[in-house]
BAFI-3210 file (N, C-alpha, C; in Angstrom, 3 decimals, decimal comma, padded with zeros to 6 digits):
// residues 278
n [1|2|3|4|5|6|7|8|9|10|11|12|13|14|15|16|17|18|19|20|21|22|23|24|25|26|27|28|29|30|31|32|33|34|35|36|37|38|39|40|41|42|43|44|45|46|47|48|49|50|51|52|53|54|55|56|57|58|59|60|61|62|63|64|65|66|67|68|69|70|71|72|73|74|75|76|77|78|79|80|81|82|83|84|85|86|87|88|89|90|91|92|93|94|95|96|97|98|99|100|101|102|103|104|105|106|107|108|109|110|111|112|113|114|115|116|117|118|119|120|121|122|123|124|125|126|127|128|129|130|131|132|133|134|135|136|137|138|139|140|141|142|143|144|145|146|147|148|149|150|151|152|153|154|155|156|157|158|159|160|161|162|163|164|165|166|167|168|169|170|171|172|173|174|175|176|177|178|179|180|181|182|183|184|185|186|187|188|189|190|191|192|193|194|195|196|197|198|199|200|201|202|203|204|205|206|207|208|209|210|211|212|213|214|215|216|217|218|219|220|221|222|223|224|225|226|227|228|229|230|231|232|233|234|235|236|237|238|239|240|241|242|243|244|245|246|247|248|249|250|251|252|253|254|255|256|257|258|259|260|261|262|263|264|265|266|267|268|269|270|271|272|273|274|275|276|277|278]
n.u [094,629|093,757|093,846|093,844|094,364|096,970|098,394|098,139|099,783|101,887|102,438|102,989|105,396|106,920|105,912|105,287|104,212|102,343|101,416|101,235|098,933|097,661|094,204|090,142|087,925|084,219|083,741|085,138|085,759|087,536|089,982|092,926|094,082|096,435|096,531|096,127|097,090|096,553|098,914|098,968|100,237|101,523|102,798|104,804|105,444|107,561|108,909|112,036|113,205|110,597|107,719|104,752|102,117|100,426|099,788|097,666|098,751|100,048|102,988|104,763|105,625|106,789|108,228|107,056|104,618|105,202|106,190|103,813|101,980|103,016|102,904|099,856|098,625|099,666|102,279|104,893|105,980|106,444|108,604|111,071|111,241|111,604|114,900|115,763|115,006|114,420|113,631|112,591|113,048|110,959|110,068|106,915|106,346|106,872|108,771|109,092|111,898|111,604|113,372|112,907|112,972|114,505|113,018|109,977|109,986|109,866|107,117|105,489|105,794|104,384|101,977|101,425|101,047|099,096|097,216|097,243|095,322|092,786|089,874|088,151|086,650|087,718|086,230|084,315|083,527|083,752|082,270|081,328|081,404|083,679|085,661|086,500|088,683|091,966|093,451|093,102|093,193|091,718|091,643|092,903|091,430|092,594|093,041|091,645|089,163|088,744|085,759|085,694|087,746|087,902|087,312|089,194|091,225|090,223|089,807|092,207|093,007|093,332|096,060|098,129|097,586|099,105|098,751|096,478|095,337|096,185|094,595|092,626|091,779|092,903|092,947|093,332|095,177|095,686|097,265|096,259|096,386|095,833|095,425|093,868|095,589|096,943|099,433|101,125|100,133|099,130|098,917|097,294|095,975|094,710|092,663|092,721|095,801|096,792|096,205|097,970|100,198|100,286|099,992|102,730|104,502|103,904|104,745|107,349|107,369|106,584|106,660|106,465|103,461|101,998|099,308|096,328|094,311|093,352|092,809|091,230|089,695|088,179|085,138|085,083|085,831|085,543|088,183|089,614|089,486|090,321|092,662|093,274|093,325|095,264|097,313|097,443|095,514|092,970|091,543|089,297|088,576|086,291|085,495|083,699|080,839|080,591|080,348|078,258|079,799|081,951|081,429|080,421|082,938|084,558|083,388|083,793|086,120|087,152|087,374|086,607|085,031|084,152|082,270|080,958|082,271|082,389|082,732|081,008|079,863|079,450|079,459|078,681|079,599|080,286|081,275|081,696|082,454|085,122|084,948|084,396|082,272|079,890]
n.v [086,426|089,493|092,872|094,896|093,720|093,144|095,891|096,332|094,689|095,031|097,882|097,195|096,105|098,203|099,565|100,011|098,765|096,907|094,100|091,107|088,590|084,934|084,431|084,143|084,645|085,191|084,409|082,351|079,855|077,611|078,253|079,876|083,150|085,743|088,972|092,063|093,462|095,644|095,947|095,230|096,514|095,818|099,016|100,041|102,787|104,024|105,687|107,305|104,741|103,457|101,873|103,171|103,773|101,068|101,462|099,784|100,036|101,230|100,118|102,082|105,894|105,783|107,488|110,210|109,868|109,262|111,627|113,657|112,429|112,480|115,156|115,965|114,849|116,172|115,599|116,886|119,934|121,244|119,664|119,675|118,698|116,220|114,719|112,492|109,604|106,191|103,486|100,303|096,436|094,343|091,327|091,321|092,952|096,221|099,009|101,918|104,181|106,484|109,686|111,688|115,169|115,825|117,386|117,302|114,532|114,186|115,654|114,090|111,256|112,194|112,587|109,517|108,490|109,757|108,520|106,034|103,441|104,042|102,960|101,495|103,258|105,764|108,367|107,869|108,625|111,414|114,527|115,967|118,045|119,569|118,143|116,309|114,759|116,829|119,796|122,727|125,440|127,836|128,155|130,611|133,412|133,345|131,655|131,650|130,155|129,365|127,912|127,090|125,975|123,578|121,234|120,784|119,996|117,592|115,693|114,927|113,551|110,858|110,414|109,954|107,430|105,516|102,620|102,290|102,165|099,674|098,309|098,997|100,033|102,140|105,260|108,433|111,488|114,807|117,777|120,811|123,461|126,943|127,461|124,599|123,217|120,068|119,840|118,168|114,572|111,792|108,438|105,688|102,558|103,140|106,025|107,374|107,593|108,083|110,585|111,633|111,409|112,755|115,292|115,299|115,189|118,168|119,695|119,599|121,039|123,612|126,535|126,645|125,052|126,905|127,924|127,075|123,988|120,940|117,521|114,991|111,503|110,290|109,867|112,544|112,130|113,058|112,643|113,142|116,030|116,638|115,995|117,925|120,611|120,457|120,886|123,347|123,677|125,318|124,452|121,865|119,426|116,949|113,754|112,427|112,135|114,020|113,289|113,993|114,466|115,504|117,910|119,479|119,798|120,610|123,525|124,483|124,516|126,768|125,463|125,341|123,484|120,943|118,621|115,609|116,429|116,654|116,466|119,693|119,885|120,812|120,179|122,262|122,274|124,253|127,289|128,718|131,627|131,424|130,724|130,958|131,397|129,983]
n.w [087,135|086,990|084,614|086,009|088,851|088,508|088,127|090,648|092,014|090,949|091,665|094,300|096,037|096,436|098,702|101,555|104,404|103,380|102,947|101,128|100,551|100,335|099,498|099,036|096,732|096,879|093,678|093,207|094,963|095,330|094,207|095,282|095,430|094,785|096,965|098,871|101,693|104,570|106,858|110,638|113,376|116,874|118,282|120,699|122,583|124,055|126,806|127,427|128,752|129,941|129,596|128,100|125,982|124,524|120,584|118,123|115,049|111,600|110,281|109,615|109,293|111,893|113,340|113,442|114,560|116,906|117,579|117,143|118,560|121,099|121,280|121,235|122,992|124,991|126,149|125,087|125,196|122,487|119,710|120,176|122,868|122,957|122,644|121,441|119,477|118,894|116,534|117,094|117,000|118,538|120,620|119,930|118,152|117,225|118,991|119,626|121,055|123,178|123,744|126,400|127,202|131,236|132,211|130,967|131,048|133,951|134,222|132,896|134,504|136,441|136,005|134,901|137,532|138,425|137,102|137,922|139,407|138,280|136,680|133,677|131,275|130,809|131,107|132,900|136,232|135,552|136,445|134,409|131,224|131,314|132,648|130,681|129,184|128,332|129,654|127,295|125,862|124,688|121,114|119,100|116,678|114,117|111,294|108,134|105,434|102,345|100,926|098,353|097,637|099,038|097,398|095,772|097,589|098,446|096,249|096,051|098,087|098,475|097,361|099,620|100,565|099,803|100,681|101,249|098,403|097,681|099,416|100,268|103,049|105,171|106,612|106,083|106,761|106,295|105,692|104,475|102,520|102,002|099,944|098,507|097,981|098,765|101,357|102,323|103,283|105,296|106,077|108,058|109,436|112,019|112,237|114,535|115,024|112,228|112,268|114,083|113,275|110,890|112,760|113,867|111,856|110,857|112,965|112,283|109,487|110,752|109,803|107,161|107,160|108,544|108,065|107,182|107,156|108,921|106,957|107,437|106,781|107,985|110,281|112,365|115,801|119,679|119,821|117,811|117,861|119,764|119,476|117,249|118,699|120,641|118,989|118,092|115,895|113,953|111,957|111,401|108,823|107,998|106,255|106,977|109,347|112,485|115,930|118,756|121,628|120,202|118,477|120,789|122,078|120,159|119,498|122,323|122,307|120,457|118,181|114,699|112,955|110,505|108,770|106,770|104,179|101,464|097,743|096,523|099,003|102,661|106,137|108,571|112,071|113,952|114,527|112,304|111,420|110,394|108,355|104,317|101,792|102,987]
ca.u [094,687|092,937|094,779|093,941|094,918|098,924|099,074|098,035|101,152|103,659|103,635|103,047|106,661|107,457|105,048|105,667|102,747|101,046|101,781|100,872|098,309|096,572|092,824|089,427|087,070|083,108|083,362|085,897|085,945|088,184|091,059|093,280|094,430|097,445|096,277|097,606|096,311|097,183|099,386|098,632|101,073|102,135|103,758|104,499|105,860|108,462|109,612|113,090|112,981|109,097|106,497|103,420|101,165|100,720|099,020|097,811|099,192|100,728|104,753|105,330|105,718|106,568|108,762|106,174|103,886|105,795|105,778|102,355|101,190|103,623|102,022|098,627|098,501|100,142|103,491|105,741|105,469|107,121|109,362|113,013|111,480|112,324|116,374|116,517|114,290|114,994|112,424|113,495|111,672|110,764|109,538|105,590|106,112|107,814|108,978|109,629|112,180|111,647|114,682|112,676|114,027|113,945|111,350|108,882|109,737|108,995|105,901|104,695|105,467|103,207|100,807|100,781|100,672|097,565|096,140|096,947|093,922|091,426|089,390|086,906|086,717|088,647|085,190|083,678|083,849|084,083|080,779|080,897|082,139|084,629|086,207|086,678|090,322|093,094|092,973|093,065|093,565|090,818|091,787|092,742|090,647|093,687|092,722|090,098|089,505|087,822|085,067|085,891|089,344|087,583|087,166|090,805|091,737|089,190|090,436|093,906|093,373|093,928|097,780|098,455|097,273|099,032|098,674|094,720|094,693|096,100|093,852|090,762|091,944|093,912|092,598|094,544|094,819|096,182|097,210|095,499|096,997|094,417|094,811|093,310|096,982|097,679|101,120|101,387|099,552|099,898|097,924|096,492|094,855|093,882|092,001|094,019|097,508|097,077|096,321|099,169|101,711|100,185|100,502|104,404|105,217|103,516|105,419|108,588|107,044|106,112|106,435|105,681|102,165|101,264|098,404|095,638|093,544|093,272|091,800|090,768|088,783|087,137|084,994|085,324|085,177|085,922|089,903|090,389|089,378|091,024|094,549|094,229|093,120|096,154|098,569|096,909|094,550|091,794|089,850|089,269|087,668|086,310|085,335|082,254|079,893|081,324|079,819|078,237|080,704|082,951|080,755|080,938|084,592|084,817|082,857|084,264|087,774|087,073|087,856|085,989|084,555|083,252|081,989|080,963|083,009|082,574|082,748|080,229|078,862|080,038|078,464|079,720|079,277|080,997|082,521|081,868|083,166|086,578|084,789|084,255|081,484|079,400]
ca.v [087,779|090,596|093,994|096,076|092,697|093,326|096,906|096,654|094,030|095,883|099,062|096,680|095,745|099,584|100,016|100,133|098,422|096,253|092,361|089,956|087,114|084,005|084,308|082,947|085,093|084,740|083,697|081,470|079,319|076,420|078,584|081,060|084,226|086,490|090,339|093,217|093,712|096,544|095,154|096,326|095,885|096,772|100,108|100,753|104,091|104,110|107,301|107,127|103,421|103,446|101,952|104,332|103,125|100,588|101,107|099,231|100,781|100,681|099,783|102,952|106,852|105,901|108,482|111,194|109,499|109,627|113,072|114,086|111,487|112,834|116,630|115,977|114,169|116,958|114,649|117,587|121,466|120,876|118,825|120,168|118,531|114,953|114,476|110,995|108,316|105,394|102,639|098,868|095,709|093,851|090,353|090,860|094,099|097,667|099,681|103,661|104,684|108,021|110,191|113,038|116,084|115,505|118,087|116,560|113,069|114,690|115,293|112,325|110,365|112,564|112,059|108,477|108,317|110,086|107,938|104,717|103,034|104,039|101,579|101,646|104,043|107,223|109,502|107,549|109,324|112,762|114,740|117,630|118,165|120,700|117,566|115,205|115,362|117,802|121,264|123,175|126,649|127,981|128,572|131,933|133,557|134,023|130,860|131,472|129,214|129,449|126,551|126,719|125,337|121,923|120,108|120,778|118,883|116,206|115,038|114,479|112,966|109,723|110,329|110,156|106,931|104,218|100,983|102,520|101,937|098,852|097,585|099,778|099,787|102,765|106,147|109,666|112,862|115,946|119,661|121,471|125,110|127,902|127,240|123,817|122,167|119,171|119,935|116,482|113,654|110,159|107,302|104,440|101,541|104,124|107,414|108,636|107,326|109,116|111,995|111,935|111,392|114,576|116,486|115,472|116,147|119,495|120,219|119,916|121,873|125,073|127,884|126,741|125,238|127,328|128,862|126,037|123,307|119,446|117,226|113,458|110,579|109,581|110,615|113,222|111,915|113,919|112,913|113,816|117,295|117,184|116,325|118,533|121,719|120,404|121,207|124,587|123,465|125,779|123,972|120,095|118,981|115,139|113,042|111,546|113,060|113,704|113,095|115,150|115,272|116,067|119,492|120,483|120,151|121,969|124,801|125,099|125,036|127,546|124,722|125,247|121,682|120,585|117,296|115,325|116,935|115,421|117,927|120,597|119,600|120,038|120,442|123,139|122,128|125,006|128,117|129,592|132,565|131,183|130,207|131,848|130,883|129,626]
ca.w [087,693|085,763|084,516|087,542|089,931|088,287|088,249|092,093|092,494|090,315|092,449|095,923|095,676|097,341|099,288|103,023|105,326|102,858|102,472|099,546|101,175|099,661|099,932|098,042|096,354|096,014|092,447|092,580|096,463|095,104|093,861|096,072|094,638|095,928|097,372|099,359|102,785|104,778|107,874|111,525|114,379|118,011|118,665|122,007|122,967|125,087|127,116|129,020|129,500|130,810|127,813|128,086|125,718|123,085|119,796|117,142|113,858|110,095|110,377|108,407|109,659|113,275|114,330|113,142|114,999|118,046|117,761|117,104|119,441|122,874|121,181|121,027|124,226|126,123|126,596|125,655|124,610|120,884|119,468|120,527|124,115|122,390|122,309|120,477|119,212|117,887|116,325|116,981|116,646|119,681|120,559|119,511|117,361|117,277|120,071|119,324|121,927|123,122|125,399|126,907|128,580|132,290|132,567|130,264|131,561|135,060|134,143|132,208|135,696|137,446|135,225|135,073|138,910|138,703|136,231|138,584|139,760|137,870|136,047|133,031|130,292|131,148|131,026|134,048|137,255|135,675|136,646|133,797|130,270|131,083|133,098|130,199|128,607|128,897|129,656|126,427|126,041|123,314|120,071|118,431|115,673|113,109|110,006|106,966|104,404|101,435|100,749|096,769|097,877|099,803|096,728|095,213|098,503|098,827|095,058|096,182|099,641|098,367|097,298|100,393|100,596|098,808|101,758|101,679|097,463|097,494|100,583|101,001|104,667|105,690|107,109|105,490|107,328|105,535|105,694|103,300|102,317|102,057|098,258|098,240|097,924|100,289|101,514|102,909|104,542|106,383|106,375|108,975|110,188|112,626|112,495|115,293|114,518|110,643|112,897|115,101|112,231|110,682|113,537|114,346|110,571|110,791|114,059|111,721|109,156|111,242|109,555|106,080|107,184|109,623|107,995|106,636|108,003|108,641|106,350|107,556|105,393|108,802|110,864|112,962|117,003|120,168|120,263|116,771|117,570|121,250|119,010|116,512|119,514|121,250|118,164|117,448|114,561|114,034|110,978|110,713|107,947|108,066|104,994|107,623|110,140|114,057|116,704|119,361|121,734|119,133|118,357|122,097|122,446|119,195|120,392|123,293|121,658|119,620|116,498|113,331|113,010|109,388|108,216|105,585|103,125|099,849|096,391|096,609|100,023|103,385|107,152|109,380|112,984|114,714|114,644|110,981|110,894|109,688|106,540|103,253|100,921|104,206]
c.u [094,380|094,245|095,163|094,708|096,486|099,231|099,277|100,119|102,118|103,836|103,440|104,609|107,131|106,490|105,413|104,273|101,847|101,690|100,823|100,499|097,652|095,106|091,958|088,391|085,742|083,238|083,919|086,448|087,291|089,994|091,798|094,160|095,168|096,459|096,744|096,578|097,182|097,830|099,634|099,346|101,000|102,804|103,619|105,274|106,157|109,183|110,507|112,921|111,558|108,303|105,181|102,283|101,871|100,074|098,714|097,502|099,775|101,935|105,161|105,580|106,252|107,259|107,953|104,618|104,309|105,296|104,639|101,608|101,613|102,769|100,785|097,932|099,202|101,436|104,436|105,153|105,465|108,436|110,978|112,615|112,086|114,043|116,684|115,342|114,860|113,858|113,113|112,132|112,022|110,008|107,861|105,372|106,975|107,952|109,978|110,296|112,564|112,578|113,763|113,440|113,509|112,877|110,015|108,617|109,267|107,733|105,070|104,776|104,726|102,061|099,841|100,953|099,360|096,706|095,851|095,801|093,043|091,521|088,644|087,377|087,113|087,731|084,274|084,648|084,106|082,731|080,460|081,848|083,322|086,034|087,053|087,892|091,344|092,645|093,797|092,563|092,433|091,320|091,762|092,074|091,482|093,083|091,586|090,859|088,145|086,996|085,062|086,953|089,008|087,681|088,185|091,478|091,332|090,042|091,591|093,884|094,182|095,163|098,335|098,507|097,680|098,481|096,976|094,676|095,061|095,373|092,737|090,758|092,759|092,636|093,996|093,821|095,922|095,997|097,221|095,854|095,585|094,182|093,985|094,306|096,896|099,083|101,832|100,750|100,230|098,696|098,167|096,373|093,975|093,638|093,230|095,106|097,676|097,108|097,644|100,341|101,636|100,628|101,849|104,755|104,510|104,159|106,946|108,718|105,927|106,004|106,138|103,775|101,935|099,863|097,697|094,785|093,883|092,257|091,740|089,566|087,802|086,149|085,705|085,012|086,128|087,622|090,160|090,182|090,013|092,393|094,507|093,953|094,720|097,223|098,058|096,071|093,269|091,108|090,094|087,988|087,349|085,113|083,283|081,609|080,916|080,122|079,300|079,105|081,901|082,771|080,665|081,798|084,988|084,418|083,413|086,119|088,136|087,835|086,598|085,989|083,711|083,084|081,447|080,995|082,990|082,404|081,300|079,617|080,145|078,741|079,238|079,146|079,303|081,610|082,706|082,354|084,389|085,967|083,986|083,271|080,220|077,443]
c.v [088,786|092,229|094,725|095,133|092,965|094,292|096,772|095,797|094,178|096,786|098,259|096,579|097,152|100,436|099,556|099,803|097,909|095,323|091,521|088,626|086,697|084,173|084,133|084,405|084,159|083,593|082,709|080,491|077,961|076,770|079,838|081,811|085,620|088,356|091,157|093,296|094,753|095,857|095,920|095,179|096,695|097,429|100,432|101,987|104,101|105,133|107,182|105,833|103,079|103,180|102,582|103,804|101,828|100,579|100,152|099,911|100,450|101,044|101,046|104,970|107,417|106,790|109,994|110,867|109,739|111,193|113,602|113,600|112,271|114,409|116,778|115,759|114,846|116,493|115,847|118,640|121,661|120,137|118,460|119,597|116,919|115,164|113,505|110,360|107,574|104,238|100,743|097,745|094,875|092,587|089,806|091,992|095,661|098,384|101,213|103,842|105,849|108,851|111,636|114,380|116,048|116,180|118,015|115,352|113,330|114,382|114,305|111,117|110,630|111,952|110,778|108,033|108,572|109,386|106,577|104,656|103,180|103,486|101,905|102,174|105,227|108,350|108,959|107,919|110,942|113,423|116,598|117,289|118,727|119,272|116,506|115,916|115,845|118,906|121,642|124,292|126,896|128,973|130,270|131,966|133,852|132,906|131,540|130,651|129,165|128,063|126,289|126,078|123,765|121,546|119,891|119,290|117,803|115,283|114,489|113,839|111,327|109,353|110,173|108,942|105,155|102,427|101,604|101,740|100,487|097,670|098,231|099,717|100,396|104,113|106,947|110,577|113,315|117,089|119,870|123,238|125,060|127,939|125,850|122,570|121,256|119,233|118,706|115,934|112,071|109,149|106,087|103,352|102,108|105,182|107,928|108,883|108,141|110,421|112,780|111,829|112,471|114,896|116,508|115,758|117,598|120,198|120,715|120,916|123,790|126,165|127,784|125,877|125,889|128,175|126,903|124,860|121,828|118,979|115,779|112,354|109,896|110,474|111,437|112,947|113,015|113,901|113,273|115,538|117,633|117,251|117,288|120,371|121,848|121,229|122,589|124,796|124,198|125,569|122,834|119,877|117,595|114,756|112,651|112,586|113,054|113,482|114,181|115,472|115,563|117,692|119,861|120,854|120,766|123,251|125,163|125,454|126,386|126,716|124,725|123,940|121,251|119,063|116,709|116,013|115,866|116,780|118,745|120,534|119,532|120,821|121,361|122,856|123,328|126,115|128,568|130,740|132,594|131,092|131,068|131,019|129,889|129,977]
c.w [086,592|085,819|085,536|088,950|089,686|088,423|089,939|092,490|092,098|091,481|093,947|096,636|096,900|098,181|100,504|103,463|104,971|103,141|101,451|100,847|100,250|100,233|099,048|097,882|095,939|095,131|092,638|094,049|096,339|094,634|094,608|095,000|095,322|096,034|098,466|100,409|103,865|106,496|109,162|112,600|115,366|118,034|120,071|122,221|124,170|125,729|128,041|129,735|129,553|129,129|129,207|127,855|124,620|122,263|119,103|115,467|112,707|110,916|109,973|109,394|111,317|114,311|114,148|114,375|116,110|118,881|117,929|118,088|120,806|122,318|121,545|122,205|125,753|127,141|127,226|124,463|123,038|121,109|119,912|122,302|123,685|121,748|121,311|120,267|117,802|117,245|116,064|117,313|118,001|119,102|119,557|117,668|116,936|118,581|119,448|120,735|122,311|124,439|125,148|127,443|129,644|132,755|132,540|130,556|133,232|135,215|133,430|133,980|136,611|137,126|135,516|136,609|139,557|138,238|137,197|139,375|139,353|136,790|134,395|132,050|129,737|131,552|132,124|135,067|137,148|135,672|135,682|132,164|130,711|131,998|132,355|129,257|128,998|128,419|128,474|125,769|124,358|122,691|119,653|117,082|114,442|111,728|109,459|106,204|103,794|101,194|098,961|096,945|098,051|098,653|095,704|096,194|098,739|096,988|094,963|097,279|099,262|097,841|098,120|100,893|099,796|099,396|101,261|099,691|097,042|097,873|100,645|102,504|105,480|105,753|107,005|106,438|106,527|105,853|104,457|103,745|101,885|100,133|097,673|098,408|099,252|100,507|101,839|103,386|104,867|106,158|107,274|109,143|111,199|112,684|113,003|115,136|113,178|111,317|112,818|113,820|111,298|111,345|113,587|112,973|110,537|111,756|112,907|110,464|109,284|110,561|107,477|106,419|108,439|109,543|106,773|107,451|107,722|107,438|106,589|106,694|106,156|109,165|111,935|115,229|117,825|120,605|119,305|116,994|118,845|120,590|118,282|117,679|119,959|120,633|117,776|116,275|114,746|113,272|110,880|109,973|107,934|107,032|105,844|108,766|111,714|114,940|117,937|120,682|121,217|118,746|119,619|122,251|121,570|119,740|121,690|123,469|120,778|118,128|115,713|112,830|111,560|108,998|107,059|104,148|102,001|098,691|096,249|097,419|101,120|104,950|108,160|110,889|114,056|114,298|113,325|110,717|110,041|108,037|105,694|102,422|101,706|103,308]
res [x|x|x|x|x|x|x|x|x|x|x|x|x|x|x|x|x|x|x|x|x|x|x|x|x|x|x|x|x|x|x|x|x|x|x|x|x|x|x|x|x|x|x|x|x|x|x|x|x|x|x|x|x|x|x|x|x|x|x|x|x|x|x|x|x|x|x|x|x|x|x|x|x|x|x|x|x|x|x|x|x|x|x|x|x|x|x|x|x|x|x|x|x|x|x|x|x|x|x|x|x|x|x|x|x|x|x|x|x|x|x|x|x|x|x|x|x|x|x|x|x|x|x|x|x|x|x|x|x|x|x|x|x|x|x|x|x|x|x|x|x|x|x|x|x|x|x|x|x|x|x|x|x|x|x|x|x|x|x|x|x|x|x|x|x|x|x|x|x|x|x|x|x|x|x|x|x|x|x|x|x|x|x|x|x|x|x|x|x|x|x|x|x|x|x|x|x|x|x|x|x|x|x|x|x|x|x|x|x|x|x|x|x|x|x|x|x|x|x|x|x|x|x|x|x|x|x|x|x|x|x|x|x|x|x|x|x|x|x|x|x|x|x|x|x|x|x|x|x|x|x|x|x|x|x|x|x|x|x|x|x|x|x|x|x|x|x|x|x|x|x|x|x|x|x|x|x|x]
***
């Protein structure tokens, strides 16, 4: 095992969501050699008895996730609608159990009453953009953000990130203050799930970030920009390109949509005015 192979397995030890496996490198097919792989399990999300969905996610942030996830997804209004959750391990995997208020659990059973029977892909059978998703109230013009700031934040994303540096296999999202600072982020196995565990820690930190933007290491597709509309996010920044309906539903969110952000380069899809140095 080489220098960089021990530092990785000194700090593995406290690391949440990796595991130490035998496996064979290239060079060397005859001899196995221990490494850190980032470990992805069932979460199902459970509301008032009733499982919802189930992801597949890192072991690690899951009551943030909860949160961000019932937010984003138009579960419940903010956070004070969740009474309790608890996170317990079940037969295949994890189970987050979430106590709604009957109002919010109300409507989640409407919901999924409406959803019964239909088949396919969720976006078949709807005959218009304005049909695809949840209704989502467009964005106020209150964020700027300077573009000398992006590459303060892009330099730090990966602190955020330890399961990603020991594995190369995690996906960070981050709030980024209007000074460049990352105030906090989350990391993945999935895009969305790093999302959603932003958003529910940003729910709890309201009124100190309430001014600043996302910052993700993926791309940019049209649910990452439907969650962060949902939570009131008016700038996402993404490490990779989005997609195009990702730039409609921006635009028509009024979200300030940028992409491949990397240090002195980025792509503005949408909605520039917010930005400075444009």
């Amino acid at each position: 095992m080489n220098d960089l192979q021990t530092k990785k397995h000194k700090n593995a030890t406290s690391v949440t969501g990796a595991r130490e496996v035998s496996l064979w490198k290239r060079a060397d097919l005859q001899h196995a050699v221990p490494d850190m792989l980032a470990e992805e399990v069932p979460v199902a999300l459970v509301y008032n008895g009733i499982s919802h969905v189930v992801m597949m996610a890192s072991p690690k942030d899951l009551e943030l996730f909860a949160i961000g996830f019932s937010l984003s997804e138009g579960i419940i209004e903010n956070a004070s609608d969740i009474y309790g959750m608890d996170v317990v391990h079940s037969c295949n995997g994890l189970e987050v159990q979430i106590e709604l208020s009957s109002r919010r659990f109300m409507g989640l059973k409407e919901r999924r009453r409406a959803l019964a029977g239909r088949t396919g892909c969720g976006v078949c059978g709807v005959e218009q953009l304005n049909d695809i998703g949840k209704p989502v109230a467009p964005l106020p013009f209150t964020q700027t953000f300077d573009l000398q700031a992006l590459d303060a934040g892009l330099a730090h994303l990966t602190d955020f990130q330890p399961v990603g540096q020991l594995t190369g296999c995690t996906h960070a999202a981050a709030w980024m203050l209007p000074s460049g600072e990352l105030a906090g982020g989350h990391e993945d196995v999935g895009r969305h799930v790093a999302l959603d565990k932003l958003l529910g820690h940003r729910a709890r930190e309201a009124q100190v970030w309430a001014r600043g933007a996302v910052l993700v290491s993926s791309r940019a597709s049209y649910e990452m920009v439907q969650k962060s509309a949902m939570c009131g996010v008016e700038i996402l920044f993404a490490v990779s390109a989005a997609t195009t309906l990702a730039v409609e539903v921006a635009q028509r969110y009024n979200l300030t949509l940028v992409g491949f952000c990397k240090p002195g380069r980025a792509t503005i899809y949408t909605h520039p005015q917010r930005l400075i140095g444009v």
